[in-house]
N, C-alpha and C positions, 0 to 999 in steps of 0.2 A: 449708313448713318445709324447711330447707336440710338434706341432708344431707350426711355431714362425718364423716373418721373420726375416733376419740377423740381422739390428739393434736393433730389439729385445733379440734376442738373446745375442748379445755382451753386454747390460746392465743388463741383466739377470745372465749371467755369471757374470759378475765382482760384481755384488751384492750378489748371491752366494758368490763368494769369502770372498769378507769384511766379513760377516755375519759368515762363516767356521773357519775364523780367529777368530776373538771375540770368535766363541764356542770353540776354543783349549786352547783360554787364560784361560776361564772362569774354564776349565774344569783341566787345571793345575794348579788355585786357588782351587775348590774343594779338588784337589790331596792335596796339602800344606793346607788343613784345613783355608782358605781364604771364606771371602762371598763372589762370583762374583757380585751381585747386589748391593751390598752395592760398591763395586770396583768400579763398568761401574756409578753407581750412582752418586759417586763423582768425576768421572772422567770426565762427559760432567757437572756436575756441576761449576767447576771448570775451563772448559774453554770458558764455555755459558749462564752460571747462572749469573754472574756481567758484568761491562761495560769495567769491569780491564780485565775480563779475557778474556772478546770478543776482545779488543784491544791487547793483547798481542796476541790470537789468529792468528787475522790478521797480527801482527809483525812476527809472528813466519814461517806464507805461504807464506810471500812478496818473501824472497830470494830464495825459495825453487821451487816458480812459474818461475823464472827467469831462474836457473840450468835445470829444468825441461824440458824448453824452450830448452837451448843450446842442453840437451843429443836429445830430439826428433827431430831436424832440423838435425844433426849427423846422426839421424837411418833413417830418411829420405832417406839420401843418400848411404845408408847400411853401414852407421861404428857404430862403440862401442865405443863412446869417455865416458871414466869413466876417463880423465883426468878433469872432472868438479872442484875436491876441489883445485886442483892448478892453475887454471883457476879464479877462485873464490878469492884465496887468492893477486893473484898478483892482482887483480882488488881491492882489498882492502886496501892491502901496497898502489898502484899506487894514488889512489883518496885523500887517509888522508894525503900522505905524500904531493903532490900538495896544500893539502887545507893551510894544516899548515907551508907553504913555503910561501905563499902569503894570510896573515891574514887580509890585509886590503884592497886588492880586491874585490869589488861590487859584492855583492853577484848573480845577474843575468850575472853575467861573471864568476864567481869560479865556481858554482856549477854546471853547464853546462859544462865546462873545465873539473873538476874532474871527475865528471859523465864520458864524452866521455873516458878521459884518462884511467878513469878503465877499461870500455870496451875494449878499444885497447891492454889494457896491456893483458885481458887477450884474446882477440881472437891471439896478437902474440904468445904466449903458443901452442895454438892449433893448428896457421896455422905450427909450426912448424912442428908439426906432420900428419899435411894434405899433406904439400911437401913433407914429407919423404915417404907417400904413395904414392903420385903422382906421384914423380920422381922412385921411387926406388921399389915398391911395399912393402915396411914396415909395419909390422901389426901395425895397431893404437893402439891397445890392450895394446902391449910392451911399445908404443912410449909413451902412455899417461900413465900408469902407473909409466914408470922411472921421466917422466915429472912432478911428481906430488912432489917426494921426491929432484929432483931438483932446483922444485920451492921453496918448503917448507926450506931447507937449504940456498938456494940464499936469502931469507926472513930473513933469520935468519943472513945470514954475512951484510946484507945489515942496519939493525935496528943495530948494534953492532959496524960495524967497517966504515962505508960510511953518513949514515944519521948525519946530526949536530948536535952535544950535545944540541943547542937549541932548538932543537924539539923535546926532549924526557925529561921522566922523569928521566929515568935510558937506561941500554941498554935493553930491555925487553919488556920497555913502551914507548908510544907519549906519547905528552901533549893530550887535550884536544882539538876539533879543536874548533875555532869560529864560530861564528853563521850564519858568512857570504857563509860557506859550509856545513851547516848543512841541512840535509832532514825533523827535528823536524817541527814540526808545532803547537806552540801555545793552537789553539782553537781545532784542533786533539784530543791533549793531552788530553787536560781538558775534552772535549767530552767523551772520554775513559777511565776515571776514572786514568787518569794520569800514562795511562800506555808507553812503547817504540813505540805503531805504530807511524809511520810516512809519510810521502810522498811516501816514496818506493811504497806503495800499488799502489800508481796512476800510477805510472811510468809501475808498475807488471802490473795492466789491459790495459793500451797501451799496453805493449809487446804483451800479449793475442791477442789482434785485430791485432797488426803488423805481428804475428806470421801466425795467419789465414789466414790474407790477401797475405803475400808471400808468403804461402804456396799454397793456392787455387787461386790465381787472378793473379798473375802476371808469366811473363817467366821463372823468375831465380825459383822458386818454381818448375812449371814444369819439366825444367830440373834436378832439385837434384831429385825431386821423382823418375824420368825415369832412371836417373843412377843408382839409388838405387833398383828399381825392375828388371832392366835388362842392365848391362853396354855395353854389346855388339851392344845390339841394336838401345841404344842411340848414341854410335860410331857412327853407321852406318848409322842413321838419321842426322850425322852433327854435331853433339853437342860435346863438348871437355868435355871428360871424366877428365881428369887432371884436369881442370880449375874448375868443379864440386865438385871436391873431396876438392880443398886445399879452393873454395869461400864455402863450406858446414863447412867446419872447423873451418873455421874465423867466421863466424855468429854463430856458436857453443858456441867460447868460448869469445863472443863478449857479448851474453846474460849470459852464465855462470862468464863472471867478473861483467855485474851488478849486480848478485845477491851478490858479492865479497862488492861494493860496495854500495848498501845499507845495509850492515852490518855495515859497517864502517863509511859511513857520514849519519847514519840513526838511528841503534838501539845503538853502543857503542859508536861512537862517538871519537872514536880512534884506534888505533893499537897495539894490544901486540903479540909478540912471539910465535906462533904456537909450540906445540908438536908433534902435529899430523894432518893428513890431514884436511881439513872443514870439518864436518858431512852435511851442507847445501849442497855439493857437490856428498855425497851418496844418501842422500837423495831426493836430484833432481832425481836422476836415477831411482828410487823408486817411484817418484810420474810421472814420464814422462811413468814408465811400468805401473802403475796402472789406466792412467786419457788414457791409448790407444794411448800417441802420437797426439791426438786431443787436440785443444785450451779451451773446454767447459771441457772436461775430465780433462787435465792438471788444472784447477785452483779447480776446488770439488775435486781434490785427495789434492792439496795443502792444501785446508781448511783441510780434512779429518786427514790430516798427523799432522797437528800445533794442531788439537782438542786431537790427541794421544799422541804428545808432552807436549804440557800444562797439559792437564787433567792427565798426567799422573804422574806430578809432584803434582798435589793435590790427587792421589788416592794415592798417599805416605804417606803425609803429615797426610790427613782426616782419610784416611778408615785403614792405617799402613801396607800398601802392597807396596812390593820391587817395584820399577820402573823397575826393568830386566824384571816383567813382560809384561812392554806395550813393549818394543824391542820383547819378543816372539809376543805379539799380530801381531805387526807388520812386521814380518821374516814371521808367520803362512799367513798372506794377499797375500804378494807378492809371497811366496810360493804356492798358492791355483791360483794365478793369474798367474805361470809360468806354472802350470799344466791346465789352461782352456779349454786346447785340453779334454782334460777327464770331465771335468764338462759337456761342450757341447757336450757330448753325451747325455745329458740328452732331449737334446731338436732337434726337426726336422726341419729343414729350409725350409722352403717351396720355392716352385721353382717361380722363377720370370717372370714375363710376358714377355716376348719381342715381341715388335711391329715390325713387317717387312715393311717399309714406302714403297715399293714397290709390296707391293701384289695389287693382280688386285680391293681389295674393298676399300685399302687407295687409291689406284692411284683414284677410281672413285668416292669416294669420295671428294677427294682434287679439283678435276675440278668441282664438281662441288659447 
């Protein structure tokens, strides 16, 4: 047995993982008479080999960075908000429909405006489900799962029977927005072999650093961790467990609507009709359990996840392998990555040093 100190360890495992994953893909390609090499070949080809497909790449982790964000501020404080895709979506309606309400609004006043208002829209989603545990001790689990199919329907009567004919194409679709809220960038684009990245990205590595930093530097950070590892004794130090729970919420699904929102004034550029929940909104969950809840982890799981995404649509394409495969790739990961209690048997942690500042050789030390 290897021993390894902790943070060692944790990158150890979770590299295990990914790697365990990939060999179950690879090995249910063998099964179905598939190349895996030829597969995995065209598959980082595909989202790393052109400029097109590094920029979509990048388009594909911006939103994903952001949900990731909201689910992990959430478990911070010990909830399970897997209300991310309705979170997401209302920040999506909330931003486009804003943009294309006011088309000829300066764009350093729209798109600031829209931005925040997706955010709001969707951290009100969440905190509704932060109060109901606050006040009432309601499982978030319920509250956000019903919330998701509420939002996704309220979307749907609201694009049908509330938005003006002038702003849609039909009842289904928006127009188009203008340029004046759009997240597009020009010389991005062309950079990227003209693919959908956008701005989002920048906004995504702000959130990283903003995420860090409230999470490790400042009060309100401390506080959610401490409710979240022990609510009693945060009580008991003074600090309002309620107030924690419903502001852990709201910053939740404050990050999870911009990722709502740069979908919408970023990569499509309008609004259509959901069927079904966001997948940017699973998938957040999915890269918030795999990057560990940390800000450097969250954004290499987000690449990680956009490269299995893309790539996975040319391992269809190139190599003529089902895309259900990169979903098993990807179920096989975060499944290997729920089980890490077991992988890290593999390895020994070695015990760590603790300095006692009051022993008699630091004390005689220090004096002198």
């Amino acid at each position: 047995m290897l021993k390894v100190t902790p943070r060692i360890k944790k990158f150890l495992v979770l590299t295990i993982s990914i790697l365990a994953g990939f060999l179950v893909g690879a090995v249910i390609m063998l099964i179905w008479s598939y190349n895996p090499f030829e597969a995995y070949s065209s598959m980082f080809s595909s989202a790393l080999g052109n400029m097109n497909g590094i920029g979509e790449t990048i388009r594909e982790a911006t939103p994903l960075i952001f949900t990731a964000i909201g689910f992990a501020v959430a478990s911070s404080a010990g909830f399970f908000n897997i209300g991310l895709p309705g979170q997401a979506q209302a920040g999506w309606l909330t931003s486009i429909w804003i943009v294309l309400a006011n088309p000829n609004m300066p764009k350093f006043l729209l798109l600031p405006l829209a931005t925040i208002a997706g955010a709001v829209a969707g951290a009100f989603v969440a905190g509704i489900a932060g109060w109901l545990r606050a006040q009432f001790g309601t499982n978030e689990v319920i509250t956000t799962i019903m919330l998701n199919y509420i939002v996704l329907y309220s979307c749907q009567y609201l694009m049908q029977q509330v938005m003006p004919g002038g702003l849609r194409i039909d009842t289904d679709t928006t127009k188009t927005i203008s340029q004046n809220g759009s997240l597009k960038i020009s010389w991005l684009t062309s950079m990227f072999g003209e693919s959908r990245i956008n701005a989002g990205i920048f906004l995504a590595l702000v959130a990283v650093v903003a995420y860090w930093y409230l999470m490790k530097k400042t009060t309100i950070g401390f506080e959610i961790r401490s409710v979240g590892a022990n609510p009693y004794a945060s009580r008991y130090a003074g600090m309002s467990t309620k107030k924690n729970i419903v502001l852990s919420m709201l910053l939740s699904g404050g990050f999870a609507g911009l990722g709502g929102v740069v979908q919408g004034l970023g990569t499509y550029q309008n609004y259509f009709n959901q069927t079904t929940s966001l997948d940017i909104g699973w998938d957040g969950l999915s890269v918030a359990l795999l990057g560990g809840g940390t800000a450097i982890g969250i954004l290499l799981a987000a690449i990680l996840f956009s490269i299995l995404k893309i790539g996975g649509l040319g391992m269809q394409t190139i190599a003529g392998i089902p895309y259900e495969i990169v979903s098993i790739v990807i179920a096989a990961i975060i499944f290997f990555v729920a089980i890490q209690y077991v992988i890290g048997l593999l390895f020994k942690t070695k015990p760590q040093t603790v300095v006692d500042e009051n022993s008699p050789a630091n004390i005689e030390g220090g004096r002198k």
